[in-house]
C-alpha positions as CSV (number, residue, x, y, z in Angstrom):
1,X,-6.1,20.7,9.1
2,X,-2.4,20.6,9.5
3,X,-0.7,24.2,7.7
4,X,1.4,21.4,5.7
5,X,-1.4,20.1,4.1
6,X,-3.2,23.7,3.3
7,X,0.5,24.6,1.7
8,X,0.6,21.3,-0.6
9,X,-3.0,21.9,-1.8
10,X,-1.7,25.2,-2.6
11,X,1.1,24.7,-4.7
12,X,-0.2,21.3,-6.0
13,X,-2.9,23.3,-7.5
14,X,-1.6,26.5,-8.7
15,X,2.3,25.5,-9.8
16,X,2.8,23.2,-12.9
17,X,5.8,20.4,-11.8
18,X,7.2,21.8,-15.2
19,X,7.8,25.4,-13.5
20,X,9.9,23.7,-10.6
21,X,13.4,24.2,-10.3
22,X,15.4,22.8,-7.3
23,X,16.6,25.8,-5.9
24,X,13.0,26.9,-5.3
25,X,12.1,23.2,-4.4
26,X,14.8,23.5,-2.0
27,X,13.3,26.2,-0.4
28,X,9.9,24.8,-0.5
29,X,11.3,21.7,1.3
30,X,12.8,24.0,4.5
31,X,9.6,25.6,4.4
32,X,7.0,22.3,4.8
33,X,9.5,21.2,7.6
34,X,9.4,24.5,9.6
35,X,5.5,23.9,9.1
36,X,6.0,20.8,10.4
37,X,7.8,21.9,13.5
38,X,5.2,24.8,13.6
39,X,2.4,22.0,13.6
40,X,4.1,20.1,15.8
41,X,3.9,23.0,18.6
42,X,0.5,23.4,17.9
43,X,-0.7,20.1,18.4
44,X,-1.9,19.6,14.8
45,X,-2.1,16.0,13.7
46,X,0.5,14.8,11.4
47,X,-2.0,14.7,8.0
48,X,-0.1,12.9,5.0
49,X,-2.2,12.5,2.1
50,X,-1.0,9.5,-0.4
51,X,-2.1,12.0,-3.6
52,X,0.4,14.4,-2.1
53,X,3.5,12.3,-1.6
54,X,2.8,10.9,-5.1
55,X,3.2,14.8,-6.4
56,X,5.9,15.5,-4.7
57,X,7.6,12.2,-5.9
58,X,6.5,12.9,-8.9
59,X,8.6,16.6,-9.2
60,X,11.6,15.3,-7.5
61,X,11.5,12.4,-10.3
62,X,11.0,15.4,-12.8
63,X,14.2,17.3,-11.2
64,X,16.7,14.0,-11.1
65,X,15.8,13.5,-14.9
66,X,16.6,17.1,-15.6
67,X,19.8,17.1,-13.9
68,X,21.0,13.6,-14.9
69,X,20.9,12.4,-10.9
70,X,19.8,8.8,-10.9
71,X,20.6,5.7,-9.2
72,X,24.5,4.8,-8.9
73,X,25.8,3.5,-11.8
74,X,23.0,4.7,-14.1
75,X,23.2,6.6,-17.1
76,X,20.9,10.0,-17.5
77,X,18.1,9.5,-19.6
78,X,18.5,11.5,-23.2
C-alpha cells in the first residue's frame, strides 16, 4: 500500500473535517505530495481511492464556505 493512502486512512479516521483549518490543511497538502514523491522513488503504485477524494473535497468545500472563497462572481454563503 502506497504511504499516501495509509496517511488518508489516518487522518480520515481520527480528525473531524470540522477541526480543519487551512493552514494545517496546507501543511497536510505538502506533506501527501512529498509522500507522493517518496512513493514515487519507491516504486509504490499510485493508489487513489474515490471515498478519499470525496473527503478531501469534501473539507476543502468546508474551508471555501468558511472563508467566503467561491466561484467568481458568487456571493459567500451566510
Amino acid at each position: 500500500m502506497c504511504s499516501v493512502s495509509v496517511i488518508q486512512d489516518y487522518f480520515r479516521q481520527r480528525v473531524e473535517p470540522t477541526e480543519w483549518t487551512r493552514p494545517v490543511w496546507t501543511e497536510y497538502q505538502e506533506v501527501l505530495r512529498r509522500l507522493e514523491a517518496l512513493d514515487a522513488k519507491l516504486g509504490q503504485p499510485h493508489c487513489e481511492d474515490p471515498a478519499k477524494a470525496v473527503w478531501m473535497r469534501d473539507v476543502e468545500a468546508r474551508l471555501a464556505k468558511l472563508e467566503g472563497v467561491g466561484r467568481p462572481g458568487e456571493r459567500p454563503a451566510p
